[in-house]
C-alpha positions as protocol buffer text, in pm:
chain_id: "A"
residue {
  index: 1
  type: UNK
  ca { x: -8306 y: -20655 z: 5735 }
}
residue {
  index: 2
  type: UNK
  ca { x: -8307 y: -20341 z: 5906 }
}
residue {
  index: 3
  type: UNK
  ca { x: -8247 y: -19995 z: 5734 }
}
residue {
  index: 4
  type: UNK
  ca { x: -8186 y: -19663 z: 5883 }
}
residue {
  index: 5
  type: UNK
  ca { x: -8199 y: -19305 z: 5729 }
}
residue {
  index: 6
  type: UNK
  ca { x: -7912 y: -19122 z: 5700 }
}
residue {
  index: 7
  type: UNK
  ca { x: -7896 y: -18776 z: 5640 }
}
residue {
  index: 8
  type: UNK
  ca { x: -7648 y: -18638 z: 5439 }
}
residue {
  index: 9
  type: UNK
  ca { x: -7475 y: -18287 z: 5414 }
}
residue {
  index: 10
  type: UNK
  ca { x: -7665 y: -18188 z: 5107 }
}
residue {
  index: 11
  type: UNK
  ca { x: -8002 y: -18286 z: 5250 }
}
residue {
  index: 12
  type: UNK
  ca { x: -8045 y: -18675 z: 5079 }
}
residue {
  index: 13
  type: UNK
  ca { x: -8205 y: -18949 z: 5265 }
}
residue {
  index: 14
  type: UNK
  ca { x: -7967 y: -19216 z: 5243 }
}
residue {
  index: 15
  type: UNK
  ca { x: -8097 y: -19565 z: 5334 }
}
residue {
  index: 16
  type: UNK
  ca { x: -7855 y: -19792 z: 5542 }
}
residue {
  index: 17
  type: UNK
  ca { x: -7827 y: -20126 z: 5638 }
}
residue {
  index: 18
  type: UNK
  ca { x: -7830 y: -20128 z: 6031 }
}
residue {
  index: 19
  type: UNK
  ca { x: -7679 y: -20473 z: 6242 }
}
residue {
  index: 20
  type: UNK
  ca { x: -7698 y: -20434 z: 6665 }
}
residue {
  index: 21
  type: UNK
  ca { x: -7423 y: -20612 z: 6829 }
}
residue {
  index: 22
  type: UNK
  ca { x: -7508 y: -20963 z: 6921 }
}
residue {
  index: 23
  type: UNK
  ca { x: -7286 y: -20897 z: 7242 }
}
residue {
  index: 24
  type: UNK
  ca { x: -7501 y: -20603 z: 7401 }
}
residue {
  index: 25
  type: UNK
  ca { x: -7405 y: -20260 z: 7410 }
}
residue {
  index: 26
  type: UNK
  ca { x: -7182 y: -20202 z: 7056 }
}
residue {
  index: 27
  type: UNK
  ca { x: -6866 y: -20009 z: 6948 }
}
residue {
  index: 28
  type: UNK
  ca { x: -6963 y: -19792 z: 6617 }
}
residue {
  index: 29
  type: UNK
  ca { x: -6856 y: -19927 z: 6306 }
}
residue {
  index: 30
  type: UNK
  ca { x: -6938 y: -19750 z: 5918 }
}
residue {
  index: 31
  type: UNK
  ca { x: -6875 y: -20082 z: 5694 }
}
residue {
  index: 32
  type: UNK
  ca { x: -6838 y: -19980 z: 5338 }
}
residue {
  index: 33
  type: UNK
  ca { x: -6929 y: -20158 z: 5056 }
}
residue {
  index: 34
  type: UNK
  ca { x: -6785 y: -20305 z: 4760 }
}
residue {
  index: 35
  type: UNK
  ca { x: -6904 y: -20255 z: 4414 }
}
residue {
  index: 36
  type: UNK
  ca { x: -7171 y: -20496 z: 4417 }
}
residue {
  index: 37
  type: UNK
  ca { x: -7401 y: -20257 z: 4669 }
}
residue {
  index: 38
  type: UNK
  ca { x: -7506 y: -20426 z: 5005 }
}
residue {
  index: 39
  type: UNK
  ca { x: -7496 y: -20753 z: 4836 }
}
residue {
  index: 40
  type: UNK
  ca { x: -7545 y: -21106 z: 5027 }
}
residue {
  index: 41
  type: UNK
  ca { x: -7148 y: -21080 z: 5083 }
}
residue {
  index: 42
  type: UNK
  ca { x: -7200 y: -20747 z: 5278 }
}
residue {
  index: 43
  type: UNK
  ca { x: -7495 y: -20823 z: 5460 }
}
residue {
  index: 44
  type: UNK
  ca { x: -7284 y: -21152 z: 5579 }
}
residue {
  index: 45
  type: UNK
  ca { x: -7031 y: -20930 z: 5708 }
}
residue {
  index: 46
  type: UNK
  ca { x: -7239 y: -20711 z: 5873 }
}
residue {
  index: 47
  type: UNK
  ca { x: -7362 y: -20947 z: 6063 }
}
residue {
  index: 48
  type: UNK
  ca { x: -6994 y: -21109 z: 6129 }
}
residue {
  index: 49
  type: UNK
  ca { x: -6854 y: -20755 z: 6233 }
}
residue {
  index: 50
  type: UNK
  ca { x: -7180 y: -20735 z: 6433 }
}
residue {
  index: 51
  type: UNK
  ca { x: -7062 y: -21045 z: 6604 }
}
residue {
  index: 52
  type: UNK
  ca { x: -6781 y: -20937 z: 6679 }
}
residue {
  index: 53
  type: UNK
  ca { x: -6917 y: -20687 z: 6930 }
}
residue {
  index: 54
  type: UNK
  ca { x: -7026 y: -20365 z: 6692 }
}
residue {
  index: 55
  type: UNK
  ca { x: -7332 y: -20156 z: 6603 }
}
residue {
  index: 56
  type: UNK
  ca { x: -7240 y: -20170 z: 6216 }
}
residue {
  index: 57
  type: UNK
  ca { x: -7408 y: -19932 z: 5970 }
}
residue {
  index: 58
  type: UNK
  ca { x: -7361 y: -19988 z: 5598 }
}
residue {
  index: 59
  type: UNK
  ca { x: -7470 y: -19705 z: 5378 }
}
residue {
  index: 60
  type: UNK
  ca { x: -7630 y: -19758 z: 5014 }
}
residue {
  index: 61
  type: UNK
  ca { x: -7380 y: -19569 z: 4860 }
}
residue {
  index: 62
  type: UNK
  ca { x: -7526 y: -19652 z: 4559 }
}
residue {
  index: 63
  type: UNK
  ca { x: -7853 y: -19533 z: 4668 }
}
residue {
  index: 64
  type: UNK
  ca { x: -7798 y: -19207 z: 4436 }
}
residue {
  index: 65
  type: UNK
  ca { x: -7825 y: -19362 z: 4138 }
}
residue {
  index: 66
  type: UNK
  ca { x: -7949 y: -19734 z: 4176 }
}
residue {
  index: 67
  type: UNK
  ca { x: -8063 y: -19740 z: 4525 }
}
residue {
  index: 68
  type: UNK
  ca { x: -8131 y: -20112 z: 4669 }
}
residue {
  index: 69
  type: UNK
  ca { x: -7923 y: -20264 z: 4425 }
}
residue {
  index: 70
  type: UNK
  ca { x: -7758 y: -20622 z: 4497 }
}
residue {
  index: 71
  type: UNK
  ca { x: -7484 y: -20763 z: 4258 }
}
residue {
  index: 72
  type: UNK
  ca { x: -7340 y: -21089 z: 4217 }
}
residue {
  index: 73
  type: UNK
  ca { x: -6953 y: -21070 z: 4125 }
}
residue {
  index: 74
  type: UNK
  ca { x: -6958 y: -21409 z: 3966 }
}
residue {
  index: 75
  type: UNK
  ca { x: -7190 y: -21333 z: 3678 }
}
residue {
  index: 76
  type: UNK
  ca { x: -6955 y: -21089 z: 3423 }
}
residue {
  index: 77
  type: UNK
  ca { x: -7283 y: -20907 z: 3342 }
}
residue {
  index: 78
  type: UNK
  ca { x: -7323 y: -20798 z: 3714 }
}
residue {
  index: 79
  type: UNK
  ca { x: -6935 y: -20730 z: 3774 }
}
residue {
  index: 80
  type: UNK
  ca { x: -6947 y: -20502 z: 3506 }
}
residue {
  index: 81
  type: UNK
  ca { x: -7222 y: -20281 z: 3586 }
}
residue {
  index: 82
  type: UNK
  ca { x: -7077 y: -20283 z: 3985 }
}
residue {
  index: 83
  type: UNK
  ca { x: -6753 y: -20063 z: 3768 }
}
residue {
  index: 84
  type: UNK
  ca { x: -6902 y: -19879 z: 3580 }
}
residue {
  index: 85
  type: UNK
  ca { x: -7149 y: -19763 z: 3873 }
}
residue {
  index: 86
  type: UNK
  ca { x: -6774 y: -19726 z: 4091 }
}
residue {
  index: 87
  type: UNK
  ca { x: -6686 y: -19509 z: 3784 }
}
residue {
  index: 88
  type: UNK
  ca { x: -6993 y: -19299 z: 3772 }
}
residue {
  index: 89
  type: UNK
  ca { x: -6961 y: -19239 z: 4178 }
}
residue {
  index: 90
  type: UNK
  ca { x: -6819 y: -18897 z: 4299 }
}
residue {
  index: 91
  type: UNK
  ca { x: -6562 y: -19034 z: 4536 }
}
residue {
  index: 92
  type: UNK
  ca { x: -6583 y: -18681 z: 4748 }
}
residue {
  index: 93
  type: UNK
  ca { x: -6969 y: -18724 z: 4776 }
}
residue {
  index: 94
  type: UNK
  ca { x: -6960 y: -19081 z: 4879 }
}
residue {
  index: 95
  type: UNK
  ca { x: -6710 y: -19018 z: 5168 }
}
residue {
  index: 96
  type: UNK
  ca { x: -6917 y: -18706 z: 5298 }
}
residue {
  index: 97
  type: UNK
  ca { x: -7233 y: -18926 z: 5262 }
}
residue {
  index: 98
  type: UNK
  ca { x: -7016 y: -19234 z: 5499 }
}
residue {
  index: 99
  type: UNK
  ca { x: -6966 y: -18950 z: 5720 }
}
residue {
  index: 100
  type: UNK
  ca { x: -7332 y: -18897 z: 5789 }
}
residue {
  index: 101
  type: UNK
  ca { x: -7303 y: -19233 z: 5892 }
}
residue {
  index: 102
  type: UNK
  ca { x: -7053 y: -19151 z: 6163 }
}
residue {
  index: 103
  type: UNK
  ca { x: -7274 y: -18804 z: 6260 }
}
residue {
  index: 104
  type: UNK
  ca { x: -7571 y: -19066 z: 6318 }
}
residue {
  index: 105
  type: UNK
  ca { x: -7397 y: -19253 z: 6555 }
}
residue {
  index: 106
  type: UNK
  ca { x: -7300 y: -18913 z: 6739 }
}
residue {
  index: 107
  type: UNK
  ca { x: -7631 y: -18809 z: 6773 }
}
residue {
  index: 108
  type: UNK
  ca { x: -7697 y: -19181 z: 6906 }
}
residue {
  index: 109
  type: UNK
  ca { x: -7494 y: -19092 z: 7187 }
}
residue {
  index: 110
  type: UNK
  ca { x: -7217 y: -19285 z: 7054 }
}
residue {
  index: 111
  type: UNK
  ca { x: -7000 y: -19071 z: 6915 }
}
residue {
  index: 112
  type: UNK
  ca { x: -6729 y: -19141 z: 7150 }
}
residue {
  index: 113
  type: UNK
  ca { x: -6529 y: -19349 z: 6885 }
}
residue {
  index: 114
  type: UNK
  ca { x: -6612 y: -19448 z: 6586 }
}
residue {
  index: 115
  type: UNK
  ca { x: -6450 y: -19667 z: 6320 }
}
residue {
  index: 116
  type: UNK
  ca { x: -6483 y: -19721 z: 5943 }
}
residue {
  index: 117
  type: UNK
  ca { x: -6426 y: -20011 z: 5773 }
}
residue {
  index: 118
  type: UNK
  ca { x: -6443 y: -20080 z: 5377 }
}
residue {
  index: 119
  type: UNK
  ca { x: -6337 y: -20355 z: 5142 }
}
residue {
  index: 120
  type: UNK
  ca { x: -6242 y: -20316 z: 4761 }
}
residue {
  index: 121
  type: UNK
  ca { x: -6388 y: -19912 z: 4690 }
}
residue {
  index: 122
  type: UNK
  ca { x: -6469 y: -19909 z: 5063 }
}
residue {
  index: 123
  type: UNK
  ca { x: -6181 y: -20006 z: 5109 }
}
residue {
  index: 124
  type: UNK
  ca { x: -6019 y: -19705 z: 4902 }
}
residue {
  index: 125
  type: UNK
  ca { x: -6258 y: -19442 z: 5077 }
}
residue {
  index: 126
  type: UNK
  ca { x: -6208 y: -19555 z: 5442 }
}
residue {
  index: 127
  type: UNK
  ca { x: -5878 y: -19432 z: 5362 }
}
residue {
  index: 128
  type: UNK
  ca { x: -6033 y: -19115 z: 5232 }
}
residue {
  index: 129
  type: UNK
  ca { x: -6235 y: -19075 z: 5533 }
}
residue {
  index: 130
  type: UNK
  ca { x: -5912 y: -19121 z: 5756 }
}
residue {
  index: 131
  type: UNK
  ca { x: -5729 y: -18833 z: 5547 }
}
residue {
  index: 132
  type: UNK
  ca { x: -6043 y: -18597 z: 5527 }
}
residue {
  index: 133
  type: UNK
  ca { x: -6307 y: -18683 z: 5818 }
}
residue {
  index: 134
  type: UNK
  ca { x: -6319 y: -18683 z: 6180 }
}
residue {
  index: 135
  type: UNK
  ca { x: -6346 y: -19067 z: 6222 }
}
residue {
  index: 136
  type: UNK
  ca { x: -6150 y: -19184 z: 6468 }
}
residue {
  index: 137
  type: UNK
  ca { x: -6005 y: -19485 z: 6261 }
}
residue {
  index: 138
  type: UNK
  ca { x: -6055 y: -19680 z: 5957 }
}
residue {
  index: 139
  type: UNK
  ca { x: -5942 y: -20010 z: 5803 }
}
residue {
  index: 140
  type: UNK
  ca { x: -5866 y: -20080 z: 5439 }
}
residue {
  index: 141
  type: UNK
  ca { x: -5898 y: -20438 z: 5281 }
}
residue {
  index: 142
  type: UNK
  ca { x: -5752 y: -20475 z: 4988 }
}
residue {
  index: 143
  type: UNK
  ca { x: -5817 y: -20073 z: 4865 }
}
residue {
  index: 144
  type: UNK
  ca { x: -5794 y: -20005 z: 4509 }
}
residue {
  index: 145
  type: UNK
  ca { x: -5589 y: -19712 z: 4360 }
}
residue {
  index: 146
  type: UNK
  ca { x: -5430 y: -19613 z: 4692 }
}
residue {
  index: 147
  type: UNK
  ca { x: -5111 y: -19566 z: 4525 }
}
residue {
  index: 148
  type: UNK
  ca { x: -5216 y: -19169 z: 4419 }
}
residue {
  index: 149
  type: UNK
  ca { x: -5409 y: -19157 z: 4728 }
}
residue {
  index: 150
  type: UNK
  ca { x: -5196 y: -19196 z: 5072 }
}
residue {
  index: 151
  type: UNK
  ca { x: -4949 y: -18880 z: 5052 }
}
residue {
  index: 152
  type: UNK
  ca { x: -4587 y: -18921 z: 5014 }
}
residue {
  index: 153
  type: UNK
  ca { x: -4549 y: -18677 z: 5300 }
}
residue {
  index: 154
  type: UNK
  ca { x: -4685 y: -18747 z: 5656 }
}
residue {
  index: 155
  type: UNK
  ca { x: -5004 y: -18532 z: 5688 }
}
residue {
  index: 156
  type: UNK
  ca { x: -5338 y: -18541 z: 5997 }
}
residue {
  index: 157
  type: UNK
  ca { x: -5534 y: -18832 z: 5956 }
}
residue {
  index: 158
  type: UNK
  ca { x: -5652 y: -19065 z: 6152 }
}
residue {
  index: 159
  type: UNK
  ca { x: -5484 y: -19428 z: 6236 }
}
residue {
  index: 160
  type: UNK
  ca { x: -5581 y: -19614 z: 5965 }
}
residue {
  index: 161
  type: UNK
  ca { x: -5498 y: -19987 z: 5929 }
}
residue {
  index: 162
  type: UNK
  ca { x: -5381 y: -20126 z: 5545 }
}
residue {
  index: 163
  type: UNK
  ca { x: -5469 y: -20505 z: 5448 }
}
residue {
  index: 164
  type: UNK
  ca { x: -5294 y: -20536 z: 5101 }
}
residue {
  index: 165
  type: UNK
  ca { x: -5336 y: -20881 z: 4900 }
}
residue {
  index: 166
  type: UNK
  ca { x: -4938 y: -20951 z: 4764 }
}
residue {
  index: 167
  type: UNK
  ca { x: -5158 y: -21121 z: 4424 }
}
residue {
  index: 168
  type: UNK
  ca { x: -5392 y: -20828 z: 4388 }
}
residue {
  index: 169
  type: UNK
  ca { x: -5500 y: -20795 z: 4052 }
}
residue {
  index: 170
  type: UNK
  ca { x: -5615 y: -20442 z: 4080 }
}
residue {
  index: 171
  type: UNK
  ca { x: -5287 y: -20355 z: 4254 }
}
residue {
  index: 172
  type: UNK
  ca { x: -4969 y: -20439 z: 4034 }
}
residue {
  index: 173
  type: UNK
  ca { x: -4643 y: -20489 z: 4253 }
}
residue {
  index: 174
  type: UNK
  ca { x: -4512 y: -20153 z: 4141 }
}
residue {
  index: 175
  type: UNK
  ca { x: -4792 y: -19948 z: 4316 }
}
residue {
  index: 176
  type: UNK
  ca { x: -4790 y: -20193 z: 4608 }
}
residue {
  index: 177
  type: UNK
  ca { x: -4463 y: -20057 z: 4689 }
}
residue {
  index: 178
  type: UNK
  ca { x: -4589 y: -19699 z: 4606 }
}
residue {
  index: 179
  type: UNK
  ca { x: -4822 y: -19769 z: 4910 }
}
residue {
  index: 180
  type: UNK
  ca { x: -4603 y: -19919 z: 5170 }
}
residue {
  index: 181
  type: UNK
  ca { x: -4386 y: -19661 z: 5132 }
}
residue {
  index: 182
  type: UNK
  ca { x: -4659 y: -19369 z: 5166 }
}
residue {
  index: 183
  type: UNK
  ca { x: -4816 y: -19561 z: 5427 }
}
residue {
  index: 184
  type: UNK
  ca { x: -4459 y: -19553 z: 5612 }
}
residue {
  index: 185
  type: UNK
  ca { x: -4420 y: -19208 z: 5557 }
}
residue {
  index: 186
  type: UNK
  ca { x: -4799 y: -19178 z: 5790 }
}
residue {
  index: 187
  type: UNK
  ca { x: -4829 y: -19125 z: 6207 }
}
residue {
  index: 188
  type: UNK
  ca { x: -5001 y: -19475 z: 6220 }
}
residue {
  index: 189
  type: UNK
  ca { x: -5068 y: -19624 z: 5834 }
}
residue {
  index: 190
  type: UNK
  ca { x: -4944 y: -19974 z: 5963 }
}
residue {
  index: 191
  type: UNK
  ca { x: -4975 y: -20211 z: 5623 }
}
residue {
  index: 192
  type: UNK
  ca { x: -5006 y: -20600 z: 5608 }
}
residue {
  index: 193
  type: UNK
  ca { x: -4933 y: -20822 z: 5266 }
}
residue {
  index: 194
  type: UNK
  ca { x: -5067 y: -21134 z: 5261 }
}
residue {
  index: 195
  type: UNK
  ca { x: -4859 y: -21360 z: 5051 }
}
residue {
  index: 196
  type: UNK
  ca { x: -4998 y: -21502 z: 4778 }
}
residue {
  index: 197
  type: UNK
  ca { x: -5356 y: -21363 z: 4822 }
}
residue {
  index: 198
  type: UNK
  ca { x: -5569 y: -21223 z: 4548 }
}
residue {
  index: 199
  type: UNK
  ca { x: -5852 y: -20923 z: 4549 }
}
residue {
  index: 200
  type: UNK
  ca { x: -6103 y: -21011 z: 4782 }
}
residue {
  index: 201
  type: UNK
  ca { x: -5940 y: -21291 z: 4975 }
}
residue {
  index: 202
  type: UNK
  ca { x: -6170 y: -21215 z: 5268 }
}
residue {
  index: 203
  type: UNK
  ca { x: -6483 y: -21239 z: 5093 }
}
residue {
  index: 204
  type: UNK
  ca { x: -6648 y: -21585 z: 5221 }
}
residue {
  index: 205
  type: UNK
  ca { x: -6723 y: -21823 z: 4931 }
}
residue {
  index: 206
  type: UNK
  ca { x: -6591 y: -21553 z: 4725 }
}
residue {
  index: 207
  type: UNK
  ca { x: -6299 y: -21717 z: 4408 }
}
residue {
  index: 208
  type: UNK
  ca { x: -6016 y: -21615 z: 4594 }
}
residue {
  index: 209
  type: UNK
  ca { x: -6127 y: -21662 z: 4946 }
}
residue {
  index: 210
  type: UNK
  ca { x: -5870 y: -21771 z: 5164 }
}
residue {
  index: 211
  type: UNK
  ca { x: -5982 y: -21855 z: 5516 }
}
residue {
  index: 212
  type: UNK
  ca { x: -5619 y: -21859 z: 5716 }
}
residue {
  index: 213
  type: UNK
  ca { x: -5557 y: -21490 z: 5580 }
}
residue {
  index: 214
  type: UNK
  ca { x: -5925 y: -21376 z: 5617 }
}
residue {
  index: 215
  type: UNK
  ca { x: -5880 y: -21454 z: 5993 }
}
residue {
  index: 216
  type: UNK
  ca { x: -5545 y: -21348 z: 6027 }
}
residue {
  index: 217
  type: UNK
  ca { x: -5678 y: -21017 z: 5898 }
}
residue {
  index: 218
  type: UNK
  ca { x: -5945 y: -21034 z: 6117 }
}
residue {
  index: 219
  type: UNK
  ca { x: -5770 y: -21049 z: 6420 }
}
residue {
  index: 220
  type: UNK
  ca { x: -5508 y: -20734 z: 6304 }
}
residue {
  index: 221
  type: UNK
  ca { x: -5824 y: -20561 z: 6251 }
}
residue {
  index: 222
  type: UNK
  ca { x: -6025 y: -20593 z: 6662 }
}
residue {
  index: 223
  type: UNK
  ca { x: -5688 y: -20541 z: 6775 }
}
residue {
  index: 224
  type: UNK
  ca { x: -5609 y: -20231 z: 6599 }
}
residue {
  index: 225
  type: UNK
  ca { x: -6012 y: -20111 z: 6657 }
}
residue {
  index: 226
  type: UNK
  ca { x: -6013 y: -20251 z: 7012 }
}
residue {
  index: 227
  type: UNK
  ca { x: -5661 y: -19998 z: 7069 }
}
């Protein structure tokens, strides 16, 4: 694997997971993690996004407090310590330290556009960095606790591109509505449910996996990035 230093607005070295394009020259992309740090699941989707035609960068957001660390969702030991690290985590610091991801590709050269993309917590503070940051666009899969998060009146941010999971555990039906509403309310907030899909449905080999709406999603998402 290849890691990058990022440096952040208060001065840490942040270490980052760094994936070229397989296709030559790459469009930016900031993937954000889950709770499990850059876990086999994120470097595997690195390396899909990166196959898809980006230059990905995936900070260790968890590089404050446990840096390097890998988690594995299925053992309960593991999945707890990945929330109560996500509880521990100043949300405010973690999106400034994504967006010293996005500076690094400026001072690449390739500051042009670049996009943010973030599943479970990532994908809660790519919506944070659309509301707050100059990233050009984000997508959210499966966000948690964007119910007191997208305004209920339209405000700047960028276009930012909602993949919600109609069975989401983490996301009762009541809030779910909370969000398509706010999301409405937004310039360009488009939203997606996919019926009958749990947390996570994009995760490969994950428990709710489900390969028809991962791809689906997918394709949403290089056509809304692509725009």
């Amino acid at each position: 694997m290849n890691f990058i230093t990022l440096k952040t607005s208060d001065g840490f070295a942040m270490p980052a997971l760094y994936v070229p394009s397989t296709k030559g020259a790459g469009r930016p992309l900031v993937l954000i993690q889950e709770i499990f740090g850059i876990n086999p699941a994120m470097q595997a989707a690195a390396n899909a996004w990166a196959a898809e035609g980006f230059d990905v960068v995936v900070p260790d957001l968890f590089a404050r407090s446990k840096p390097g660390i890998q988690l594995d969702p299925t053992k309960p030991e593991e999945f707890k310590q990945g929330i109560d690290l996500m509880m521990a985590m100043d949300q405010e610091q973690a999106v400034r330290d994504l967006d010293a991801a996005r500076e690094w590709f400026v001072a690449q050269g390739k500051g042009e556009f670049v996009g943010a993309l973030g599943y479970c917590l990532g994908g809660r503070l790519a919506v944070m960095m659309a509301l707050s940051t100059k990233i050009n666009a984000t997508v959210s899969y499966y966000g948690v606790g964007l119910e007191g998060l997208i305004p209920a009146e339209k405000v700047a941010a960028a276009p930012c591109l909602l993949h919600i999971a109609e069975k989401d555990g983490f996301v009762p039906a009541e809030a779910r509505a909370v969000i398509l509403k706010n999301a409405a309310v937004q310039a360009e907030m488009p939203a997606h449910v996919y019926p009958g899909c749990d947390h996570a449905f994009a995760r490969p080999n994950g428990e709710h996996y489900d390969a028809a709406a991962a791809n689906l999603a997918r394709e949403r998402t290089l056509a809304f990035l692509q725009r």
